[in-house]
C-alpha positions in Angstrom: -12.4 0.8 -17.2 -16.4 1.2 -17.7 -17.7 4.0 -19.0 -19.3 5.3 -16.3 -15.8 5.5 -14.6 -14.3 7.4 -17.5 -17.0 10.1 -16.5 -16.4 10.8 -12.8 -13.0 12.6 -12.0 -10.2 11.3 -9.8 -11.8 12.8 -6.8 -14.4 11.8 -6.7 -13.7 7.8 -7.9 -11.5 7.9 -4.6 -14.6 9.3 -2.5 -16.3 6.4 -3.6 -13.9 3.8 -2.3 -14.0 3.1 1.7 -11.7 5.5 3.4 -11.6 7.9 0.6 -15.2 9.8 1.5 -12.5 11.8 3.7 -10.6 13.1 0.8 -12.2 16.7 0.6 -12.8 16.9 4.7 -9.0 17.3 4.5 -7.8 21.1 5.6 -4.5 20.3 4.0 -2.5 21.6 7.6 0.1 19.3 7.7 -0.7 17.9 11.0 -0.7 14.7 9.6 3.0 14.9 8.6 4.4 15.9 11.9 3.4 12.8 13.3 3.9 10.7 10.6 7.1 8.7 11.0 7.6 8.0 7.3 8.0 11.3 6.7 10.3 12.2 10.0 12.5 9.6 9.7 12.2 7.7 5.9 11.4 10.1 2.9 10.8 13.7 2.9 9.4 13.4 -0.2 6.8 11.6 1.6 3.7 14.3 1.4 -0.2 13.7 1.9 -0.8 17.3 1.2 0.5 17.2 -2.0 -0.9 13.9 -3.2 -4.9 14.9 -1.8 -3.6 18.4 -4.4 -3.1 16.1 -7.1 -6.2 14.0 -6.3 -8.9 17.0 -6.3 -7.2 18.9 -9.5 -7.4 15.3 -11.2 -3.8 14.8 -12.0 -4.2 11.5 -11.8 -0.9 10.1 -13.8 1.2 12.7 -10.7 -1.0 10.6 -8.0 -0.2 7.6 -9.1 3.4 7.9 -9.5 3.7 9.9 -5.8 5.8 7.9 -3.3 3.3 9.0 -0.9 0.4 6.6 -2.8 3.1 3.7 -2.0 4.4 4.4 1.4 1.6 4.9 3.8 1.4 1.6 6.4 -1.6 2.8 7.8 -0.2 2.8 10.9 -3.1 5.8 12.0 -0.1 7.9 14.6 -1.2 10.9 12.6 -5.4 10.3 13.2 -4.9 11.8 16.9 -3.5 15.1 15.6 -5.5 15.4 12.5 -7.7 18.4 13.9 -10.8 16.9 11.7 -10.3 13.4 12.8 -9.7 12.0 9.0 -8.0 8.8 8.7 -5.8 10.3 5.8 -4.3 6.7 5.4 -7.8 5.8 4.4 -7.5 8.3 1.3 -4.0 7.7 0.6 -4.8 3.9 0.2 -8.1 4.7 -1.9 -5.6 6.8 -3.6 -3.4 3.5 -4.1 -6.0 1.0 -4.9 -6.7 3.1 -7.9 -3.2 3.1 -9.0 -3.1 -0.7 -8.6 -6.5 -0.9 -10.2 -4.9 0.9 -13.2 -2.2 -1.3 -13.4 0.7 1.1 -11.8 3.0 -0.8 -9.5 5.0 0.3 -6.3 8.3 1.9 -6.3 9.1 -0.3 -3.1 11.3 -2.9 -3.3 8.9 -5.7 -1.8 9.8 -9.1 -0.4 10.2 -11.9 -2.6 9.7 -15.7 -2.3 11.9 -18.2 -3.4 9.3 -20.6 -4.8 12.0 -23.6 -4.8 12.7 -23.8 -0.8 9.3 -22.3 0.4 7.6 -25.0 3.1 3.9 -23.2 3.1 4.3 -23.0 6.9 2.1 -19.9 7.0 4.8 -17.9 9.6 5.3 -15.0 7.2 1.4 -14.9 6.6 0.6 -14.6 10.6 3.0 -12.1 11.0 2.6 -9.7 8.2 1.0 -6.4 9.6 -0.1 -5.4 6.5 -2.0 -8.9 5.1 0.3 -8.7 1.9 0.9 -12.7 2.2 -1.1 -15.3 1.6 -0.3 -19.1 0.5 -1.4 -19.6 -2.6 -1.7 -23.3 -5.0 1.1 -22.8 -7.5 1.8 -25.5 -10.0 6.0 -25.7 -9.5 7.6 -28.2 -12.5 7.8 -31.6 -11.8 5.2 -31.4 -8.6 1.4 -31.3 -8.5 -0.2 -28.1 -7.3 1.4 -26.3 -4.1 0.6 -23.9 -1.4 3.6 -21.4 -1.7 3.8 -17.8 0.0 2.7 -15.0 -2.2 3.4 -11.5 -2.0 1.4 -8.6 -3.0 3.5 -5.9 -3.7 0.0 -3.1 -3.5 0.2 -4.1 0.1 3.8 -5.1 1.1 5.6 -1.7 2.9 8.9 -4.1 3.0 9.3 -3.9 7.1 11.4 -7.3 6.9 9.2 -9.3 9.3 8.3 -11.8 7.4 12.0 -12.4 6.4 12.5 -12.3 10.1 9.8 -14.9 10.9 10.9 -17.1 8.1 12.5 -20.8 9.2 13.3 -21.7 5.9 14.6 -18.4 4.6 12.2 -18.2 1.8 10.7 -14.7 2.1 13.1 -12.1 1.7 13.4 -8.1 1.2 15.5 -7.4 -2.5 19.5 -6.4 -1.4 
């Protein structure tokens, strides 16, 4: 971390990341959560309200560990009902590049590759909504360097498609 970043607060290091110069537009109504099918259907404990509350008072270690940092897809259902017309997916994944940034992983259980059957056929890579997959060269013993699927787990929301789109059964979510 520079110094010049151990200077500005949590808020506004966020505000200066795209998609988080919404952070203090928010009104904190809970619109957002009423549309929000995470929090409907998945995790209750999923809350933008209280992770923006932890952003502006600079709580930044409680930010960081929120499930909401982790869950959001951006899947924007809540930016029609959001009465200031914030993409609060935009902060919440500010929010999480920070966290990444700082070296905190997600609590997801993200999809794995199994480097030994993987056929670099790029299946899982076109279908990932999220761009969490990418081939990648990866020296593997007794071979020179191959492409093999890659997963990052800042992006991966562990929806299964790519375990679903997968011909050699390579890419898989954990249990």
């Amino acid at each position: 971390m520079s110094e010049h970043q151990s200077e500005q607060t949590l808020a506004e290091r966020v505000k200066s990341i795209p998609g988080g110069e919404h952070l203090m537009m928010c009104f904190s109504c809970g619109t957002c959560t009423s549309k929000c099918m995470i929090q409907v259907k998945a995790d209750e404990l999923f809350n933008p309200r209280r992770l923006i509350r932890e952003t502006v008072f600079g709580m930044e270690s409680e930010a960081f560990a929120d499930p909401t940092t982790w869950q959001c897809s951006a899947c924007d259902l809540c930016y029609p009902a959001c009465p200031q017309k914030i993409h609060i997916s935009g902060v919440i994944h500010a929010i999480k590049a920070l966290a990444v940034e700082q070296g905190h992983k997600t609590q997801i259980k993200t999809a794995v590759v199994e480097q030994k059957t993987c056929v670099a056929c790029g299946l899982c890579v076109e279908v990932c909504p999220y761009d969490a997959i990418s081939l990648v060269e990866t020296k593997v013993p007794f071979r020179e360097l191959i492409p093999i699927a890659s997963v990052d787990a800042g992006k991966c929301m562990a929806c299964g498609l790519c375990a679903a789109s997968c011909r050699s059964t390579s890419i898989g979510l954990p249990d």
